[in-house]
C-alpha positions, 0 to 999 in steps of 0.5 A: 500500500501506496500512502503519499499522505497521511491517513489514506486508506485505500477505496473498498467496494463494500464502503463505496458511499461518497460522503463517507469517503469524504468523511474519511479523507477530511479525517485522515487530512486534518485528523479530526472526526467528521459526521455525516450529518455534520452540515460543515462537511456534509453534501447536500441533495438537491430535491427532484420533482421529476416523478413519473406516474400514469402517462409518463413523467410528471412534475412533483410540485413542493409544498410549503413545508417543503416536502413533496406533494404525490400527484392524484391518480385518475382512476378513469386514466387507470382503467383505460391503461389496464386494458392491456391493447391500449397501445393499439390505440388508434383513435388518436394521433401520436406525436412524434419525438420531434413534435414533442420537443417544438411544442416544448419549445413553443411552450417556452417561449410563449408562456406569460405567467398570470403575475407577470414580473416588471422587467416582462410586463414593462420591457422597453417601455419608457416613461419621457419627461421634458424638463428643465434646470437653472444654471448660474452664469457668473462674471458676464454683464449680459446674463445672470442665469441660463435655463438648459432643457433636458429630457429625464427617462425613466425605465418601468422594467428596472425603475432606472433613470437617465437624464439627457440633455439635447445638443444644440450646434455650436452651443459652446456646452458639453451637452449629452448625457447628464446623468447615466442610467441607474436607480437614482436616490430619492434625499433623505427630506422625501422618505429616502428610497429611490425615486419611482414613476408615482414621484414623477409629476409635470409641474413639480420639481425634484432634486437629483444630486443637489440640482433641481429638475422642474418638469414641464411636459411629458410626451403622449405615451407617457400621458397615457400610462398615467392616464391609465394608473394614475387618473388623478394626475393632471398633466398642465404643460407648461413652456421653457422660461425664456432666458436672457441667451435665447432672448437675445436670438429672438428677432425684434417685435415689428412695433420696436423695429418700427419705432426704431426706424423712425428714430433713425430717420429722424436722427438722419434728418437732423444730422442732414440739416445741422450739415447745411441741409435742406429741411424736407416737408412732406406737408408741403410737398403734399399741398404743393402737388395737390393744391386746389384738388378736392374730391366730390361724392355724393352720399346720405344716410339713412336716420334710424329713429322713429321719424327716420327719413334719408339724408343727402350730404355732399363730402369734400375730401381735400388732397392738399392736407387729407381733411373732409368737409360734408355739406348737407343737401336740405330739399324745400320744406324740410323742416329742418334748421338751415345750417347745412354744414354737417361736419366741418373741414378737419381731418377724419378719424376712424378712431374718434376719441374724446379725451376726458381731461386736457393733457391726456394721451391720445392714441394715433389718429388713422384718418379716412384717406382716398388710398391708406398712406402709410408712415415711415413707421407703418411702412417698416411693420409691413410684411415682405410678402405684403409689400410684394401684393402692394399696387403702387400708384404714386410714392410720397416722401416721408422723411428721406424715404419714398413710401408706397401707397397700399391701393388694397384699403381703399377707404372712399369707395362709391359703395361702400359705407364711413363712419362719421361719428357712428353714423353709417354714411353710403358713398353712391356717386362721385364727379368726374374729376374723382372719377378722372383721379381714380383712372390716373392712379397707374401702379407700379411694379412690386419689389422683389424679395432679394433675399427669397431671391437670393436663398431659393435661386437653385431650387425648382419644383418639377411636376409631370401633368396632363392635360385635363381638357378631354379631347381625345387627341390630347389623352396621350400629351404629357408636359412639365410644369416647373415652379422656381422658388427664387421669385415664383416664375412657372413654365411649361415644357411639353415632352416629346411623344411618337406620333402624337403630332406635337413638337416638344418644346416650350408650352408656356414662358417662364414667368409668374402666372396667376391663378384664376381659382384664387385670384393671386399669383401662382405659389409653391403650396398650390402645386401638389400631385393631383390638383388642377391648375389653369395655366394660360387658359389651358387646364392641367392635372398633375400627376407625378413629381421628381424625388427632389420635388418630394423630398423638398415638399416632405421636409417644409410640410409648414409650406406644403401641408399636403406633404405632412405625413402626421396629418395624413395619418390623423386623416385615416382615424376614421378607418382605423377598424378596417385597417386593423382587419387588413393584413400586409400591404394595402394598395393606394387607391383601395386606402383612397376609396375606403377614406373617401366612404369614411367621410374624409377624402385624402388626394393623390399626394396624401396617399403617395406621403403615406405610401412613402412614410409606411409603405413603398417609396415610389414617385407615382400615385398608380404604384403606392402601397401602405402598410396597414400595420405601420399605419396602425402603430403610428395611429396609436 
């Protein structure tokens, strides 16, 4: 016998049990005396509830006492097995072994337990808050404190939060993740603990690591989870505080830049005449232009008392100072008090305002006028777009600046109604010097936005249309309509088509076109796939566009609304039911069919936006496809 260690006995078959061997070895090891129910030394049996009974193997369930509980036995199960040609059995199907084990398997992965644990029941689900946090600025005159948007996550499968703050380019700030994911402590003021989705709240405040998070909104499908466990919370959305760094990017309120304007054309003035300048009134040039000028309407109103009759007046409007004068006309026998001068020569105002005590404040006077002149003021708070809408038909000076006058509020109109100390006076006739006035007034030509020009010089919506008159031989014609965005000029070029006895070529110059359905120019939002446009008396319908065309439309859906794919999608709620009986790819035309049976038509183009959003990203509405299922799941 071998010993390379003392104590060592040599294995015997008739004491083969594993504990006891160990037992001996760990007594001839460290010489002391072991027991097998020494818990020190003794190894455990694990339970088994593999158990087999009638049928096959079974699962022994434990008790809570932790012993085994027997399965029953069903004594129907027993008297068919003791038949002994119940293997014979063909009433029934066997499974096969590989049957067994996919059904096995299938169990597995689809069984949901009756008391589902959080991270099955909210796996990827995540609650989104928009906050916000105060942060100091020290040493900078210019701000004192800057406001930081930031998003808090929360995840419901593990109670984990993760804080992240938006980048924004050339930001200056390291910006990103502000708080990694991980339970976040809840201060020791609240209970302690970490913080839970029930302490989330818009419109209250929490504090992580010492810094205060003011929640202001939430996105939808947070609001539904609350609304749905939570119905007393109310969610009162509120807006990011504005702060002294994003002020300072917001551009001027239009009364400011007005009233800055007018400063500085003062300022100009003054500067002009302290040179040894001439002094510009635009007073005089006014009285000098339009001396002895007066026009002639005929009017009346109509007296709404009880002894109520028409009264004729005759308005004389003076175009050396813009004042008015009304005479009325009285017929013999009147009764009436021979003084016929109803309102005497003096500006008229459209806000007549009585001031209660000398010295008051007085708002500024906008005064009846034959077309309404704008100041250096007004003149600064109109719009680009309106200023190109703007009929010129002469310029007066105000100050060092010719400013046009607007022929689109005409206010001394034959049939049209003034007020006249509320009194609703009717213009129905005029002489023939205000009629020759009127005629006189030759417009000139809008500017031109520069800078539209400028920016939008390249870009160029290209549509392909067909011509929607009918005609046999134009069914075959296909043409392209342009629209450049620089100055909204349209042209027309038709294609080359075999045998259909048209050149190709130009159909149409290139040049801004109105629209006789509105009665404006031609604008990029009026071209769309599926509308009628009538273009130098010829009508077209457009039936396709290029991929720069939609890509541009779908990226300013604020101009092209058609091109919003969240409005289309709002669009099909009212056939929600039947898309959720469809299944895979649902064609263009059966959506458009189905939506206009709903009650809410969708055109051509909102069907190629959703076909390219949720479906096939094709140029043409004939080869559109949705899918009912992504639909769906954008609809919520």
């Amino acid at each position: 016998m071998c010993c390379w260690c003392p104590g060592y006995v040599a294995h015997e078959l008739r004491q083969n049990h594993p504990k006891q061997q160990l037992g001996k070895f760990v007594e001839g090891l460290f010489g002391i005396h072991t027991s097998l129910r020494s818990s020190a030394f003794c190894v455990p049996f694990l339970r088994q509830t593999l158990a087999y009974g009638p049928g096959g193997s079974i699962d022994k369930p434990l008790a809570a006492t932790g012993k085994l509980v027997l399965p029953k036995l069903d004594l129907s199960l027993l008297h068919h097995l003791n038949d002994p040609f119940h293997r014979y059995d063909l009433s029934t199907r066997t499974f096969t072994h590989e049957e067994r084990g996919e059904m096995k398997d299938s169990a597995r992965n689809t069984y949901r337990p009756a008391l589902q644990p959080a991270w099955l029941k909210h796996d990827r689900q995540v609650l989104r808050f928009y906050a916000y946090f105060q942060e100091a600025v020290h040493e900078n005159p210019k701000e004192s404190f800057r406001i930081r948007g930031c998003n808090i996550l929360f995840y419901l499968e593990d109670g984990t939060m993760m804080v992240s703050e938006p980048k924004i380019e050339n930001s200056g700030m390291t910006q990103g993740t502000f708080v990694k994911r991980h339970r976040i402590p809840r201060p020791s003021s609240l209970g302690g603990g970490v913080y839970g989705f029930e302490d989330l709240r818009v419109g209250k405040s929490i504090a992580i690591y010492s810094r205060l998070f003011r929640l202001i909104g939430a996105d939808a499908y947070t609001r539904d989870f609350y609304e749905a466990n939570s119905p007393r919370n109310e969610f009162r959305l509120q807006e990011l505080p504005m702060d002294t760094f994003r002020a300072a990017d917001l551009p001027d309120p239009e009364d400011l830049v007005s009233a800055r304007r007018a400063v500085l054309q003062e300022a100009k003035e003054y500067n002009e005449i302290a040179v040894g300048g001439c002094c510009r009134n635009e007073k005089l040039q006014q009285y000098l232009e339009n001396d002895r000028k007066v026009l002639r309407f005929h009017t009346f109103w109509d007296e709404s008392g009880k002894y109520g009759s028409r009264k004729y007046y005759t308005l004389h409007y003076y175009l050396a100072d813009d004042t008015v004068e009304m005479l009325e006309n009285l017929p013999r026998n009147s009764g009436c008090a021979p003084y016929p001068t109803f309102w005497r020569r003096s500006p008229l105002r459209k806000n007549p305002y009585i001031s209660a005590t000398p010295g008051m404040l007085e708002p500024a006077a906008l005064i009846y006028k034959p077309e309404d002149m704008p100041t250096t003021a007004d003149f600064g708070a109109i719009k680009a777009d309106e200023r190109e809408e703007m009929h010129t038909p002469y310029a007066i000076c105000v100050g060092a600046l010719s400013v046009p006058q607007q022929l689109w509020f005409e206010d001394l109109i034959c049939g049209q109604t003034i007020d006249v100390m509320g009194r609703q006076i009717v213009l129905y006739d005029c002489d023939d010097f205000t009629r020759d006035f009127y005629r006189g007034l030759m417009p000139k030509p809008p500017r031109r936005d520069v800078q539209k020009l400028l920016v939008d010089a390249d870009k160029v919506l290209r549509f392909e249309g067909v011509l929607a008159d009918d005609v046999e031989e134009n069914e075959n014609r296909k043409f392209v309509i342009a629209i450049c965005l620089g100055d909204d000029s349209v042209g027309v070029w038709e294609l080359k088509q075999r045998n259909s006895g048209h050149s190709e070529g130009k159909f149409a110059s290139k040049s801004r076109k109105k629209n006789p359905a509105t009665g404006t120019w031609f604008r990029p939002a009026d071209f769309f796939i599926g509308a009628s446009l009538l273009i130098n008396s010829s009508p077209f319908r457009l039936t396709g566009a290029d991929e720069k065309a939609l890509c541009y439309m779908e990226e300013h859906p604020d101009q092209f609304p058609v091109a919003d794919v969240n409005a289309a999608v709002q669009k099909t709620r009212a056939i929600s039911g039947w898309l959720q009986e469809q299944s895979g790819i649902v064609g263009g035309p059966v959506l458009r069919t189905m939506e206009t049976e709903g009650g809410v038509p969708l055109n051509e183009h909102e069907i190629l936006t959703l076909s390219r959003g949720f479906g096939r990203h094709v140029l043409r509405v004939s080869d559109a496809a949705v899918d009912a299922s992504k639909l769906l799941e954008a609809l919520g």
